[in-house]
MARSEMI-336781 format. One record per residue (C-alpha): residue number from 1; x, y, z. Coordinates in nm, 3 decimals. Example, Ala and Ser with C-alpha at 12.3 -4.5 7.8 and 13.67 -1.06 7.14 Angstrom:
resi  xx  yy  zz
1  1.230  -0.450  0.780
2  1.367  -0.106  0.714
***
This chain:
resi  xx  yy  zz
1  3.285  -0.973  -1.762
2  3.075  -1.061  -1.437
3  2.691  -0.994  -1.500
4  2.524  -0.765  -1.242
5  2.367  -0.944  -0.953
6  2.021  -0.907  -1.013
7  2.067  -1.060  -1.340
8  2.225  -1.365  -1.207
9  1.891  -1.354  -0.931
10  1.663  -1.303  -1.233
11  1.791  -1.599  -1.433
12  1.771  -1.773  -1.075
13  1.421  -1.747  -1.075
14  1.344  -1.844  -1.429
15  1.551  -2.169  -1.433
16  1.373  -2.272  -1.093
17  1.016  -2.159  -1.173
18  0.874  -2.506  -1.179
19  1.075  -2.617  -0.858
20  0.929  -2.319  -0.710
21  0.628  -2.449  -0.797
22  0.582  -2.744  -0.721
23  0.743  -2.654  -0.353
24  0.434  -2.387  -0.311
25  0.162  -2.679  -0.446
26  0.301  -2.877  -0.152
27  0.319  -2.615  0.106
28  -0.003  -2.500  0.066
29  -0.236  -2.825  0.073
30  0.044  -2.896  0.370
31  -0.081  -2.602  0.582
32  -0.458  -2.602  0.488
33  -0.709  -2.821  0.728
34  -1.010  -2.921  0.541
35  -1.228  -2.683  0.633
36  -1.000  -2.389  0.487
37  -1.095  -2.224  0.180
38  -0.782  -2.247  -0.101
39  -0.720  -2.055  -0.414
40  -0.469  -2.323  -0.512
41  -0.660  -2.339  -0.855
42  -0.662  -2.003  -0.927
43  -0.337  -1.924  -0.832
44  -0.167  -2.209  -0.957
45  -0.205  -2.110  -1.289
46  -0.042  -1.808  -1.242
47  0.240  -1.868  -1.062
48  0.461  -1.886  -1.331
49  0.404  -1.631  -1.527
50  0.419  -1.421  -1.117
51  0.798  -1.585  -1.105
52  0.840  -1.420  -1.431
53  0.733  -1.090  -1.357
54  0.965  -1.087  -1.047
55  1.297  -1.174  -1.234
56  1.187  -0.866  -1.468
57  1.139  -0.659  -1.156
58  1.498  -0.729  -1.048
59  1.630  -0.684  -1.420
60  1.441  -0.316  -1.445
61  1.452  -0.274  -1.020
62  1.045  -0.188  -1.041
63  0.899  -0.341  -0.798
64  0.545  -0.230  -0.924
65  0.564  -0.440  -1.210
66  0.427  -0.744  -1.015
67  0.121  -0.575  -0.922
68  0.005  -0.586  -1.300
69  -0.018  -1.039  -1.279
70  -0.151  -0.976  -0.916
71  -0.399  -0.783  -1.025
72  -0.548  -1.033  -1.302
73  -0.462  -1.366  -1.024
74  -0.752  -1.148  -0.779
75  -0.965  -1.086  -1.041
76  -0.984  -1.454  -1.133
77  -1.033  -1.539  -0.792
78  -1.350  -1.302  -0.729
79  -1.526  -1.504  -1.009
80  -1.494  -1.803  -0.878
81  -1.825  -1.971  -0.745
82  -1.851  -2.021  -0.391
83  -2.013  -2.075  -0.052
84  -1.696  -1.958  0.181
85  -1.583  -1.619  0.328
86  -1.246  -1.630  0.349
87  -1.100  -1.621  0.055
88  -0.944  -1.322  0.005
89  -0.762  -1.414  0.330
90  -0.618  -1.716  0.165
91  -0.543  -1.580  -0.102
92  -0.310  -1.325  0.088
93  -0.173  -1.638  0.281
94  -0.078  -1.814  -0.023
95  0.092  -1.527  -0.180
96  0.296  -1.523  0.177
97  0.348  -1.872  0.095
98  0.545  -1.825  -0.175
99  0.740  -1.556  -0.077
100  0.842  -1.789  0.196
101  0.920  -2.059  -0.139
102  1.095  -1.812  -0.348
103  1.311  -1.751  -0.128
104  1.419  -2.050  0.049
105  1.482  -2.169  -0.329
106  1.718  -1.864  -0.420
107  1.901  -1.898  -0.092
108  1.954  -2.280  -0.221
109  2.086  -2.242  -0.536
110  2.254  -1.926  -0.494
111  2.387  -1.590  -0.328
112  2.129  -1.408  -0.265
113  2.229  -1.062  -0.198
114  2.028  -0.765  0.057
115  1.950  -0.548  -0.253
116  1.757  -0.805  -0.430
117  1.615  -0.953  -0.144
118  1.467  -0.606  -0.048
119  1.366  -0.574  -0.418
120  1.156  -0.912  -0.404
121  1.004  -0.818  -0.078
122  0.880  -0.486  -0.215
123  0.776  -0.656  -0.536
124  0.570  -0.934  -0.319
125  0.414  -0.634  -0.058
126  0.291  -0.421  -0.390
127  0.149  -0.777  -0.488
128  -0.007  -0.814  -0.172
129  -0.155  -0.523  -0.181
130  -0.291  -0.506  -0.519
131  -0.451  -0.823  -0.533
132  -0.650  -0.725  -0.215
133  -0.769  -0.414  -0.369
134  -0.868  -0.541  -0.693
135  -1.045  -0.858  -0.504
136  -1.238  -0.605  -0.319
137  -1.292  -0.383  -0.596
138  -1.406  -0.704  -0.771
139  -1.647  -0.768  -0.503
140  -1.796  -0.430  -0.466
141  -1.892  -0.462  -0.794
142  -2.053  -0.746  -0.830
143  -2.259  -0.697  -0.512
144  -2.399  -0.324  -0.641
145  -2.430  -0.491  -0.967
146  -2.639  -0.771  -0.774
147  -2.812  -0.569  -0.457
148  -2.757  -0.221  -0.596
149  -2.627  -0.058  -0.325
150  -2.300  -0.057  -0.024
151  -2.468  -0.195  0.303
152  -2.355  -0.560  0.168
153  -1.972  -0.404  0.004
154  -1.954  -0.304  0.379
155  -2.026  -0.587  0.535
156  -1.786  -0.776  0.299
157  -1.504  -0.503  0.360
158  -1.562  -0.502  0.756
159  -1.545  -0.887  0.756
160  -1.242  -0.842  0.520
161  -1.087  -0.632  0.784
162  -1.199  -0.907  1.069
163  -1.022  -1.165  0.909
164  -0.697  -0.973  0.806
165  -0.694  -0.863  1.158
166  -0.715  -1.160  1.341
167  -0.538  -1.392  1.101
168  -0.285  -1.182  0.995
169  -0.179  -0.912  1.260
170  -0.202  -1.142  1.588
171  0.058  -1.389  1.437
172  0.239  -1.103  1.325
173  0.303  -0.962  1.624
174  0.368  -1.256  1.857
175  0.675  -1.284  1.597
176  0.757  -0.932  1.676
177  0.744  -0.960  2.018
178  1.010  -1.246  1.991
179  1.214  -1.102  1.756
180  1.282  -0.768  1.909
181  1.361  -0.970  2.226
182  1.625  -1.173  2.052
183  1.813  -0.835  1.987
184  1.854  -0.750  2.352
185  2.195  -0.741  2.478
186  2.206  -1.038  2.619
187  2.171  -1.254  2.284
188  2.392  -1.082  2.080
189  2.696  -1.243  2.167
190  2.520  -1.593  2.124
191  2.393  -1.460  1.763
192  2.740  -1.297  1.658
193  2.767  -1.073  1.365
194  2.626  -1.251  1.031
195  2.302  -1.416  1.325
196  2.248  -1.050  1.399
197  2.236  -0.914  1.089
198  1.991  -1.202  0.952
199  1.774  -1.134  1.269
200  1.767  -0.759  1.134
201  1.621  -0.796  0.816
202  1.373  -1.097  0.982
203  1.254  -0.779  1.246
204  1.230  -0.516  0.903
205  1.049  -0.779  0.724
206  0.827  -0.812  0.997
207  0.737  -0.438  1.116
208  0.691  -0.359  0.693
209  0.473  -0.642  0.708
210  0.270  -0.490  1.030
211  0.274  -0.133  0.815
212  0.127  -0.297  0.524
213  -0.169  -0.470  0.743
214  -0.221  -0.186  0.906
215  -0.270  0.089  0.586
216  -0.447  -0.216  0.395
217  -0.766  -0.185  0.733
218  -0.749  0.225  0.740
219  -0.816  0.188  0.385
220  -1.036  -0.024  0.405
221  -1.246  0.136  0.685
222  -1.278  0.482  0.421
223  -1.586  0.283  0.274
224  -1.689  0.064  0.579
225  -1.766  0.330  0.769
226  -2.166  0.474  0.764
227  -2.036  0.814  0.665
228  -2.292  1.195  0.780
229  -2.244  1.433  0.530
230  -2.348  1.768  0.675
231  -2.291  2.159  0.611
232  -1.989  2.251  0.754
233  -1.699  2.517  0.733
234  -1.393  2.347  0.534
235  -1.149  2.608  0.658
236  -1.199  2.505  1.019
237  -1.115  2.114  0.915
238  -0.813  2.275  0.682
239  -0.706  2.438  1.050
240  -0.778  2.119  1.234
241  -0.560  1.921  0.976
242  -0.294  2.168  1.022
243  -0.307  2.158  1.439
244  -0.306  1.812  1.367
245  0.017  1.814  1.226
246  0.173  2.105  1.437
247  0.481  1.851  1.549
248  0.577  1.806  1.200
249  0.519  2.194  1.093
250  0.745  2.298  1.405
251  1.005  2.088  1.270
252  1.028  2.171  0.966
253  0.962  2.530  1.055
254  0.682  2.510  0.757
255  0.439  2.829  0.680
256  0.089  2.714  0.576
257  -0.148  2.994  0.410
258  -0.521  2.900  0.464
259  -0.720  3.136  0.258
260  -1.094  3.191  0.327
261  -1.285  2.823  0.255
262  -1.649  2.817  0.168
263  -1.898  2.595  0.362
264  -2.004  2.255  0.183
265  -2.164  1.958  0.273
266  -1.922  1.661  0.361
267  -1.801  1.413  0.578
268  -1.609  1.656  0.809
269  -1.355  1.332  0.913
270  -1.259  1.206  0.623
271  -1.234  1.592  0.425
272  -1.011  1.687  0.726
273  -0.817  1.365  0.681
274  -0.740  1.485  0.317
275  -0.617  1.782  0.397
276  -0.389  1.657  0.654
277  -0.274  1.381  0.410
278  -0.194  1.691  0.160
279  -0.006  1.905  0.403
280  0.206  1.608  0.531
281  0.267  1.527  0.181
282  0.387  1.897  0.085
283  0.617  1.841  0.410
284  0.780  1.546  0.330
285  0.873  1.625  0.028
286  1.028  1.951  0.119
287  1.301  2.090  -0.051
288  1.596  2.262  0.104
289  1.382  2.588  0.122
290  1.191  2.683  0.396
291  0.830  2.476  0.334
292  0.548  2.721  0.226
293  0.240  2.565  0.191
294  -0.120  2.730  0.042
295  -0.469  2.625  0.109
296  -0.716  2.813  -0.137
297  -1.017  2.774  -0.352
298  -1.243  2.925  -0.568
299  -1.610  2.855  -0.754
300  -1.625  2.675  -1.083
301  -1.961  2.667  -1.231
302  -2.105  2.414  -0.971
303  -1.818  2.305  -0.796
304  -1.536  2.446  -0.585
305  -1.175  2.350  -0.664
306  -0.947  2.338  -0.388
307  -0.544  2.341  -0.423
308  -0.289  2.300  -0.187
309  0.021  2.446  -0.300
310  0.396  2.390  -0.186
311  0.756  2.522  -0.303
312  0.940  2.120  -0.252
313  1.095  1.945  -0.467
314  0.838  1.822  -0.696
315  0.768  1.525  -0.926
316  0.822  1.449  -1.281
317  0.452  1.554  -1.456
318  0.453  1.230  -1.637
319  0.352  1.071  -1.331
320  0.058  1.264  -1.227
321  -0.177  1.005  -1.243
322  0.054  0.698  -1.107
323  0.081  0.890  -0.753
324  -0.247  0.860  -0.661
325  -0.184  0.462  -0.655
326  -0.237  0.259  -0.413
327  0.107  0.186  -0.214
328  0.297  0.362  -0.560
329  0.632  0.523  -0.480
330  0.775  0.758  -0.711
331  1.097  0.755  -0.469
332  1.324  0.440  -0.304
333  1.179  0.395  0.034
334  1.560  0.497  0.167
335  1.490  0.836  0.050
336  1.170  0.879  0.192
337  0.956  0.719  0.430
338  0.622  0.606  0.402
339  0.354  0.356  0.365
340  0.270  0.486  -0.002
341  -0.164  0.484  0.074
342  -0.159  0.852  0.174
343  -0.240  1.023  -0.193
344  -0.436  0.702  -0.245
345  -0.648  0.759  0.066
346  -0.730  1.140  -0.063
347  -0.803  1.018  -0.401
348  -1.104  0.765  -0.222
349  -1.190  1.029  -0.005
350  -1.267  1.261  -0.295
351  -1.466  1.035  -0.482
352  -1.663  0.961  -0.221
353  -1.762  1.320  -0.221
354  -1.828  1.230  -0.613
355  -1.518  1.503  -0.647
356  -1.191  1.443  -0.885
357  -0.818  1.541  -0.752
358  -0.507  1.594  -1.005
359  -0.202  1.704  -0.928
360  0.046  1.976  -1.128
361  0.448  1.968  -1.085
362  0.740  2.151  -1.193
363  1.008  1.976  -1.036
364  1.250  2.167  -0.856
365  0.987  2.439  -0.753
366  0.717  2.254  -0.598
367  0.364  2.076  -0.670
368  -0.017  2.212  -0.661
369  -0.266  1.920  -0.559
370  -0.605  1.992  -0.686
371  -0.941  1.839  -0.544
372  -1.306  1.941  -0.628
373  -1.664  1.918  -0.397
374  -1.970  1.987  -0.508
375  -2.116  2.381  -0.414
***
């Protein structure tokens, strides 16, 4: 009986873990220049027990599992002493690094095949991802701790988003640019069939990679932003959220209820950004009924609770709280599209406001997402 192919990749992995290794070690102090900050220490330690974690993410085909060892590799890294600036940076480079490694290996000892390839490279992006946050997260922490309050967390975020920008996204999309051109007409007879197919998956690789920058700096900017809380009518930034997404409601032929909203003090941006996020949400995961959507609230003791409700298709309750995680996906990004920071981005927004949002299901007939402001 042949084994499944993801078990053959997963065995892959763990029978090359120290070659893999050892070829990232050398990559790494290859690439640096002197003056570059490394987290070669750090991360070296962890690097097999990362390997690990992938093989079990293409046993189980979770990609989230590999945030859990990312998570603990940043957090080691924000406590270690030092001078330099940049290196949450290198720590993102280095994790690039041995994607880069992990792969080259696999293709060299073995088949490789597209399904685990995308798993890996959704395993590796969640990685990514979560070892920024918790790095920041880390940071912010230690600096209130330290200066008790977010002018230097900004500074550290907007420098954060400096250096992802420039070190990350120009390269990026210089690579782009090429790629894309190599899939004109007038190369595809010089690439053939298996040379286009390989430059595919390079050009998906590449614009997932340019999402992922791109949601990591609008998060990002939620808290780096000086932020003017003032008095003002939250059903007018409930309408502009819906105008906002009148392309979308057209579409899908959508009808949005907005009953009457009281007037609170709040960041009027980021509040209408969390409705919008909502109402998209409710849209995309429509169900074959027409969408119905309901904006409402009502006083609790010293708050109000707001709920947007919709008639889609739902999620399973037992993941109420896992949604509202950074990049997590409750469906396989060929079902739906999506960057995955959207109910992650209302969640920040609402504790900002020192609110709390849940979320309700009954799947099959539709979810009610549930914030609260202060009155």
């Amino acid at each position: 009986m042949i084994e499944p192919q993801t078990l053959s990749t997963a065995e892959l992995l763990r029978q090359n873990r120290e070659s893999i290794e050892k070829l990232w070690i050398e990559r790494v102090r290859r690439k640096k220049s002197p003056h570059q900050a490394t987290t070669l220490s750090v991360l070296q330690k962890s690097v097999g027990s990362f390997v690990e974690h992938l093989s079990i993410v293409l046993t189980r085909k979770d990609p989230s599992i590999a945030a859990k060892v990312a998570a603990n590799i940043a957090h080691e890294q924000s406590q270690e002493p030092t001078s330099e600036n940049h290196r949450l940076a290198s720590l993102l480079k280095e994790f690039s690094v041995l994607r880069e490694v992990i792969i080259e290996v696999l293709l060299q000892r073995g088949h490789l095949s597209h399904a685990d390839r995308s798993l890996l490279d959704q395993a590796i992006d969640i990685a990514i991802t979560t070892a920024a946050e918790e790095f920041v997260q880390n940071q912010n922490a230690e600096i209130h701790n330290a200066l008790s309050n977010a002018e230097s967390s900004n500074q550290e975020l907007t420098h954060f988003a400096a250096i992802a920008a420039h070190d990350l996204k120009s390269p990026l999309a210089t690579i782009i640019g090429f790629v894309d051109s190599l899939q004109d007409d007038e190369f595809k007879e010089k690439l053939g069939v298996e040379g286009g197919q390989m430059l595919h998956r390079v050009s998906s690789a590449a614009h997932r990679m340019n999402t992922l920058i791109d949601t990591m700096l609008e998060y990002a900017r939620i808290e780096s932003t000086e932020r003017l809380f003032e008095a003002t009518p939250i059903e007018v930034l409930a309408q502009s959220a819906v105008e906002n997404l009148n392309d979308q409601i057209q579409t899908t032929q959508a009808r949005i209820t907005i009953e009457p909203l009281p007037t609170l003090l709040c960041d009027a941006p980021l509040v209408t950004q969390l409705f919008q996020n909502l109402i998209a949400n409710a849209l995309k995961f429509r169900s074959q009924k027409t969408p119905e959507i309901k904006i409402s609230a009502h006083l609790n003791g010293d708050t109000w609770e707001f709920t947007v409700e919709d008639n889609g298709i739902g999620f399973d309750p037992e993941k109420k709280d896992e949604i509202f995680d950074l990049y997590k996906k409750l469906h396989a990004p060929s079902q739906y599209q999506g960057s995955g920071i959207g109910l992650a981005t209302c969640k920040r927004i609402v504790e900002l406001h020192r609110g709390k949002i849940w979320a309700d299901s009954i799947p099959g007939e539709g979810s009610t997402f549930t914030f609260t402001l202060s009155a």
